[in-house]
C-alpha positions in Angstrom: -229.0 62.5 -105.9 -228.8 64.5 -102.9 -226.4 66.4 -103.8 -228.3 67.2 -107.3 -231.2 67.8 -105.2 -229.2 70.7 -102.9 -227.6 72.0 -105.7 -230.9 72.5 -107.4 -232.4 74.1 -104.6 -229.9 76.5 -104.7 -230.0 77.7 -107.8 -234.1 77.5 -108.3 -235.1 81.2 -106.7 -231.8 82.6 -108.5 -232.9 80.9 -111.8 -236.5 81.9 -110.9 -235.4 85.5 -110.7 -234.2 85.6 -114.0 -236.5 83.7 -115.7 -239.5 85.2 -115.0 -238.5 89.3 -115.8 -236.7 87.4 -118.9 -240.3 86.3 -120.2 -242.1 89.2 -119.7 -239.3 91.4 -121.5 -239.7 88.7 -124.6 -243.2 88.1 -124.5 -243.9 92.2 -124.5 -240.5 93.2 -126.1 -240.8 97.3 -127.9 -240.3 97.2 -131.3 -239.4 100.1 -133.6 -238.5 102.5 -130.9 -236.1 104.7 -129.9 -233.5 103.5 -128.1 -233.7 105.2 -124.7 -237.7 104.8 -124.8 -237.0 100.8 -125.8 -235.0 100.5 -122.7 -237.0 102.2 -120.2 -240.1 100.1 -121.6 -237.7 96.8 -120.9 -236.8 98.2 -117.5 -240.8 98.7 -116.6 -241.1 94.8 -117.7 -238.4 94.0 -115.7 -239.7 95.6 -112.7 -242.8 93.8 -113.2 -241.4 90.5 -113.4 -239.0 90.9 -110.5 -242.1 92.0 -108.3 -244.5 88.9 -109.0 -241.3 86.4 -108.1 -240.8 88.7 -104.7 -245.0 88.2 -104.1 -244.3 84.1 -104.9 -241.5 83.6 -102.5 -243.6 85.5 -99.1 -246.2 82.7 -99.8 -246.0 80.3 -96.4 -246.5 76.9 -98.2 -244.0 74.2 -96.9 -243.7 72.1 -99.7 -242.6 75.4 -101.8 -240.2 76.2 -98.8 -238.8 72.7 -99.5 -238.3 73.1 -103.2 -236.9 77.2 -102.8 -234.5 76.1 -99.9 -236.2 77.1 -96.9 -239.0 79.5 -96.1 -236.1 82.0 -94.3 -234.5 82.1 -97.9 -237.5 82.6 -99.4 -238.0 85.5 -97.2 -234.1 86.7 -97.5 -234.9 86.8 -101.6 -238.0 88.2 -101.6 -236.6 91.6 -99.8 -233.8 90.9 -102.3 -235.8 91.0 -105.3 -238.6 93.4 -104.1 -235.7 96.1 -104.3 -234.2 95.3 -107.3 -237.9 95.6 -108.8 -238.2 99.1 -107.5 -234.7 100.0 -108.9 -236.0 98.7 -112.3 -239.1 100.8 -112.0 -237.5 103.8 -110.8 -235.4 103.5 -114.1 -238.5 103.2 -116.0 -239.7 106.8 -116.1 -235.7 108.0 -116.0 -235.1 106.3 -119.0 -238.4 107.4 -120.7 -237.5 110.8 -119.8 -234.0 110.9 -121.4 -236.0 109.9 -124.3 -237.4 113.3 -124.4 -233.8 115.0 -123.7 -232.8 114.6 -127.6 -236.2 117.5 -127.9 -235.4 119.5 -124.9 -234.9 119.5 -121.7 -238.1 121.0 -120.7 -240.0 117.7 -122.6 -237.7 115.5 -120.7 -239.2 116.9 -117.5 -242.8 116.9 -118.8 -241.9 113.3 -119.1 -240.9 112.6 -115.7 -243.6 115.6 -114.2 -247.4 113.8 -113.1 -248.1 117.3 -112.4 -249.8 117.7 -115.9 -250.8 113.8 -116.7 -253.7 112.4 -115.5 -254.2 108.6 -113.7 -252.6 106.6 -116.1 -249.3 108.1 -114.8 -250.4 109.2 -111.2 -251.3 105.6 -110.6 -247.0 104.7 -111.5 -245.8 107.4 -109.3 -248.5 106.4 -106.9 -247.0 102.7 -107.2 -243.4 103.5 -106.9 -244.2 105.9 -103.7 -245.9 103.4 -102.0 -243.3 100.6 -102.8 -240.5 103.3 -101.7 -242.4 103.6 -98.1 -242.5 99.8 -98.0 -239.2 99.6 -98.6 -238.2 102.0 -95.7 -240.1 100.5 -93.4 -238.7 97.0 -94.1 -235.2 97.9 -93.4 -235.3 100.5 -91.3 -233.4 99.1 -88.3 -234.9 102.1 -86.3 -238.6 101.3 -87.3 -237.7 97.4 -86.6 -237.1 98.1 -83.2 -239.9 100.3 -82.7 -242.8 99.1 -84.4 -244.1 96.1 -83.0 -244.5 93.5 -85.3 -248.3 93.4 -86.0 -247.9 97.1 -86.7 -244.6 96.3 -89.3 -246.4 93.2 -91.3 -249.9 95.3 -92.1 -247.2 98.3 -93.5 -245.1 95.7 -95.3 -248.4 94.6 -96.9 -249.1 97.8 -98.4 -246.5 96.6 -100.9 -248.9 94.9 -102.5 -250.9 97.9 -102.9 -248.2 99.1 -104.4 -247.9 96.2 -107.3 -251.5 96.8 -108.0 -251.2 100.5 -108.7 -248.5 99.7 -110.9 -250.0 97.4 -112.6 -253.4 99.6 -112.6 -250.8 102.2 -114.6 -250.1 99.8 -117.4 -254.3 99.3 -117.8 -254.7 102.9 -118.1 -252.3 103.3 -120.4 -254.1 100.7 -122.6 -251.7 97.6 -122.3 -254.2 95.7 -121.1 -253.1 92.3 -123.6 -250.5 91.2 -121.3 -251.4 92.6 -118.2 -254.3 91.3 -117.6 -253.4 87.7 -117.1 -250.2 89.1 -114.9 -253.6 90.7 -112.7 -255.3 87.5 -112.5 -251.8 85.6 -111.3 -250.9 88.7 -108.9 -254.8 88.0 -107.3 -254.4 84.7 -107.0 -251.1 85.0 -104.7 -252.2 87.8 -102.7 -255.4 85.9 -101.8 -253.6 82.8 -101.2 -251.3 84.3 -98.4 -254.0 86.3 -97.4 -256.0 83.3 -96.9 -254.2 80.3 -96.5 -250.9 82.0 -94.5 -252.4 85.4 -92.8 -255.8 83.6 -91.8 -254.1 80.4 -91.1 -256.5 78.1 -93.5 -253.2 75.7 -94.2 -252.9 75.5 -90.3 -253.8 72.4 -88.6 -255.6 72.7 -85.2 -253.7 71.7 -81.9 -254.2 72.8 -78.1 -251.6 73.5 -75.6 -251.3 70.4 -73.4 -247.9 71.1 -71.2 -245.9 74.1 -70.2 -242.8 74.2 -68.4 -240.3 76.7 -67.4 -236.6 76.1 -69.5 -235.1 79.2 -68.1 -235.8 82.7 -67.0 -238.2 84.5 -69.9 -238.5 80.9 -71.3 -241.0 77.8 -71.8 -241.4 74.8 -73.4 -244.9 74.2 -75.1 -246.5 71.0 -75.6 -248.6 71.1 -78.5 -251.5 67.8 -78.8 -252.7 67.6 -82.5 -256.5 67.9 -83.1 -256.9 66.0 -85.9 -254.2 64.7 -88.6 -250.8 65.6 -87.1 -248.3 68.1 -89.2 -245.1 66.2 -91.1 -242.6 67.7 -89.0 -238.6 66.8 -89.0 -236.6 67.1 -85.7 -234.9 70.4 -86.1 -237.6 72.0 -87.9 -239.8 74.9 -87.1 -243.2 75.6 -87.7 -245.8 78.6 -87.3 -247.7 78.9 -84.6 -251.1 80.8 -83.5 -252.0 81.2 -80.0 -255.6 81.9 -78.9 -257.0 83.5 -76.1 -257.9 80.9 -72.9 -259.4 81.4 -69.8 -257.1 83.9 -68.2 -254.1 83.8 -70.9 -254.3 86.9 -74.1 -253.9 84.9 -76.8 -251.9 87.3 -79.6 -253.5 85.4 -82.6 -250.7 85.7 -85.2 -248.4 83.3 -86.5 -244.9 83.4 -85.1 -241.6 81.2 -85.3 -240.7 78.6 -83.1 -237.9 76.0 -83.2 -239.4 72.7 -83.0 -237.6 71.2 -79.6 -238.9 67.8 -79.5 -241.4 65.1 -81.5 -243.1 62.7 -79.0 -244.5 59.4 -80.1 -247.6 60.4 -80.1 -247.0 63.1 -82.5 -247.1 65.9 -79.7 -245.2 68.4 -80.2 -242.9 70.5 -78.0 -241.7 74.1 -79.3 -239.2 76.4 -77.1 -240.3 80.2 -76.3 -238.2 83.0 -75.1 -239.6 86.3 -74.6 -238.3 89.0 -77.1 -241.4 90.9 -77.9 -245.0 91.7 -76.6 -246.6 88.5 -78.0 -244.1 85.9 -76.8 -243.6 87.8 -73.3 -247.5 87.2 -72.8 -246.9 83.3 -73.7 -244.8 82.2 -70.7 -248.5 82.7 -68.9 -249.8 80.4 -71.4 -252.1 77.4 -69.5 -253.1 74.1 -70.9 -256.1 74.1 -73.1 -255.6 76.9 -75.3 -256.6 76.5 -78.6 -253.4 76.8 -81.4 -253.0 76.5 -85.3 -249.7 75.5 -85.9 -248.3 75.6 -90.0 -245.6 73.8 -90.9 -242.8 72.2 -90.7 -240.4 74.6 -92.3 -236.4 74.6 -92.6 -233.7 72.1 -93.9 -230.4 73.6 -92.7 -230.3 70.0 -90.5 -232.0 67.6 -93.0 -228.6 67.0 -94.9 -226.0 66.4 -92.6 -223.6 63.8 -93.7 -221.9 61.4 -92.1 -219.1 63.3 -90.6 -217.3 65.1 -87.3 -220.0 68.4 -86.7 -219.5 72.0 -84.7 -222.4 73.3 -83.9 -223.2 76.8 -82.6 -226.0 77.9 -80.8 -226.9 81.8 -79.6 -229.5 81.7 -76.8 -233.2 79.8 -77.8 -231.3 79.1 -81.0 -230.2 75.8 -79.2 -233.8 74.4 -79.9 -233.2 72.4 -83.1 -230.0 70.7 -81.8 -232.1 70.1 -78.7 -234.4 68.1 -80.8 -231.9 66.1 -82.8 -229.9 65.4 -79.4 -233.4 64.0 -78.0 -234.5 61.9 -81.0 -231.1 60.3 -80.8 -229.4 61.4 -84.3 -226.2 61.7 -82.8 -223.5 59.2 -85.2 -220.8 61.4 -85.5 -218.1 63.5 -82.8 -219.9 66.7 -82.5 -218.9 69.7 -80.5 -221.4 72.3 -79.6 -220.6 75.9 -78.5 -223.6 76.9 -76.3 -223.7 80.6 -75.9 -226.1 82.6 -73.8 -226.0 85.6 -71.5 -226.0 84.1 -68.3 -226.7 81.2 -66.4 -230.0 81.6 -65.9 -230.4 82.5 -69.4 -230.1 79.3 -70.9 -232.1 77.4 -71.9 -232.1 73.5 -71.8 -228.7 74.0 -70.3 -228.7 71.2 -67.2 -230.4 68.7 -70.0 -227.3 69.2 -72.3 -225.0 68.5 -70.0 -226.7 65.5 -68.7 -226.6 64.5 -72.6 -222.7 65.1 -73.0 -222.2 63.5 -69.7 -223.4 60.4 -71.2 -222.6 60.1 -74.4 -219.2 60.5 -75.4 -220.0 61.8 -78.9 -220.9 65.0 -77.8 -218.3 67.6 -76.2 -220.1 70.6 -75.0 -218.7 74.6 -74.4 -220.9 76.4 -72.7 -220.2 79.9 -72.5 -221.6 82.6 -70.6 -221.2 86.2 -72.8 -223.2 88.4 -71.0 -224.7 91.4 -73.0 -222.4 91.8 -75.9 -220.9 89.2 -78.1 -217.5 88.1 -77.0 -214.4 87.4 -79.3 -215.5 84.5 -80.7 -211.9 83.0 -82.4 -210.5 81.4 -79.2 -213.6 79.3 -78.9 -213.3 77.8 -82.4 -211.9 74.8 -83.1 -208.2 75.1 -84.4 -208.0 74.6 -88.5 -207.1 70.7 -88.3 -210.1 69.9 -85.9 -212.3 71.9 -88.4 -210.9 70.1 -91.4 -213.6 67.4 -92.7 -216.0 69.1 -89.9 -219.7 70.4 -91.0 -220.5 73.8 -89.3 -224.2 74.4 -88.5 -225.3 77.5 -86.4 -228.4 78.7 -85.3 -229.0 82.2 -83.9 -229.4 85.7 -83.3 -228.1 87.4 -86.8 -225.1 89.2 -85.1 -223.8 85.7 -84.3 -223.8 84.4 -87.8 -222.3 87.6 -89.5 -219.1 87.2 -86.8 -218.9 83.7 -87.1 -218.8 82.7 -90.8 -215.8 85.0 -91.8 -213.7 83.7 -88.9 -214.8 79.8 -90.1 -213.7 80.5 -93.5 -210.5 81.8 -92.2 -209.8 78.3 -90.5 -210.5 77.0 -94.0 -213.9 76.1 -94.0 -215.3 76.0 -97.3 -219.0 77.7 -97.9 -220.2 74.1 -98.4 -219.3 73.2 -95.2 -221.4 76.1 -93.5 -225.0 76.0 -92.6 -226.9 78.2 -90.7 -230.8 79.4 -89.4 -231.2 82.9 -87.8 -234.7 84.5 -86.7 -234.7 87.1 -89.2 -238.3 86.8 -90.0 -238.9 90.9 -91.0 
């Protein structure tokens, strides 16, 4: 069953993806139309469907995470799909236009011109300018680095505005039959993350009650629940809000952070390293500020079968093997690679290797790299020792792009390797 269950989590955002756009091409298929004009109407539909599944999958529910594979995937596929709607709709008026091309050329570009039209086509080329400076600023590496991140999420949420011009275009145009009810379930999302994720209405209240220094630019927070405690899985992360306290700034959006330990008494602990504004101002943070904390989200450890394990880590990604190593779900020979950029760097490190020192399951390689990534290939494991072995890694993105091609040139199959990054953009 668990097998079934993996493999249907796999295929349920692809299958989603296709499904969806599929419906709304059959449910508002052209008829009687030219060819060219047929297609770009299907290619409009298609846009349309591929943008409500991209608005579905940045909803911040864990119990959709868990049935869509993990709220990072959900995240990966709704980039994914967010372009593919704006190719769809950029071949919309394209398609529409060449159309006109069996007239003239000149009513093939009165087609594609808005110069001449009125809203019900200013509001499209409206939509699709708006989703185009989303786009940019989503994967723009130089805008990622220099936008902070409160800055980047209100700009990526002008996507939306772009959805509801487009869909404002089809209204105008009088299409109103099926677009109305695609309105009503567009709403209904928007509000929902707007709400329940952005507001934090699905958070649970906790307050701060430990902090201690793990490494230079690092902490460890204890976090006391205030009421019913979240269902949260060693290895797990959740989302966490910071308030403001008596001297500490709290930054008040939700952020990322690796679960790093479960007490008994449901407190929990998360790890924090400084890589931004926000989480530079939390290594100040005191006792008795106020958090809401969402979660828990990922699975990439909730699986693991009973076998020989590597494990990779890069920097605070050590966090969720920290937490299995503490609630004792060690049963197998694992090796971790611990890499960080110095000494002082690393966090949890003098724990770890009182763990390996004491239980012979674990080997640990910990591995100083400095600032740049080293040649990773005469740390692996040799292609016997990997044979039979899971591979789980968790870290910076850099890290799993150099290590997966070098795993699957040992041998490693793809459903041997499973990783977590903080790619959260």
């Amino acid at each position: 069953m668990t097998g079934l269950a993996s493999t249907l989590r796999l295929l349920s955002i692809p299958l989603l993806s296709v499904a969806v756009p599929f419906g709304f091409v059959l449910w508002a298929f052209p008829e009687d139309l030219a060819p060219a004009r047929m297609i770009g109407i299907v290619f409009g539909w298609i846009g349309c469907g591929l943008l409500l599944v991209s608005l579905l999958l940045m909803l911040r529910e864990p119990r959709l995470a868990r049935w869509l594979g993990g709220l990072e995937r959900m995240y990966r596929w709704h980039h994914v799909t967010g372009i593919l709607a704006y190719v769809a709709l950029l071949l919309h008026p394209l398609a529409l236009a060449a159309n006109g091309l069996s007239t003239s050329p000149a009513f093939a570009w009165e087609t594609l011109s808005a110069f001449d039209e009125g809203w019900a086509v200013w509001s499209g080329w409206l939509g699709l300018l708006v989703l185009m400076l989303g786009l940019i600023v989503t994967f723009s590496p130089t805008l990622n680095r220099r936008l902070s991140y409160g800055t980047w999420r209100w700009l990526h949420a002008a996507l939306a505005l772009g959805v509801l011009l487009g869909l404002a275009h089809l209204v105008l145009l009088g299409i109103d039959e099926p677009v109305l009810p695609i309105i009503a379930v567009v709403a209904l999302i928007l509000a929902w993350r707007a709400l329940r994720g952005d507001l934090g209405l699905a958070a649970h209240p906790y307050i701060v009650s430990a902090v201690r220094p793990i490494a230079a630019g690092a902490v460890e927070i204890g976090l006391r629940p205030l009421g019913d405690p979240l269902a949260i899985a060693a290895g797990q992360f959740v989302l966490v809000a910071f308030f403001a306290g008596p001297t500490y700034r709290g930054c008040g959006e939700f952020h990322p952070f690796t679960v790093s330990s479960i007490d008994p008494d449901r407190v929990l602990h998360v790890g924090v390293k400084a890589l931004g504004d926000c989480t530079r101002r939390m290594l100040s943070i005191e006792q008795g500020v106020a958090a809401r904390v969402m979660g828990g989200f990922g699975n990439f450890l909730a699986d693991r079968k009973a076998a020989p394990q590597f494990w990779v880590a890069g920097g605070i990604g050590v966090a969720p093997f920290v937490a299995l190593l503490r609630a004792g779900h060690l049963s197998d020979a694992t090796t971790l690679l611990y890499l960080y950029r110095s000494e002082a760097d690393a966090v949890f490190l003098s724990e770890l290797r009182t763990i390996a020192a004491s239980d012979p399951r674990l080997s640990l390689q910990a591995v100083a790299t400095g600032d740049t990534l080293p040649d990773l290939t005469p740390m692996l494991p040799d292609a016997s020792q990997l044979s039979g072995c899971d591979c789980y890694f968790c870290g910076p993105p850099g890290l799993i792009a150099a290590l997966e091609p070098l795993l699957r040139a040992k041998g490693v199959t793809a459903r041997h390797i499973h990783y977590e990054n903080f790619e959260f953009r």
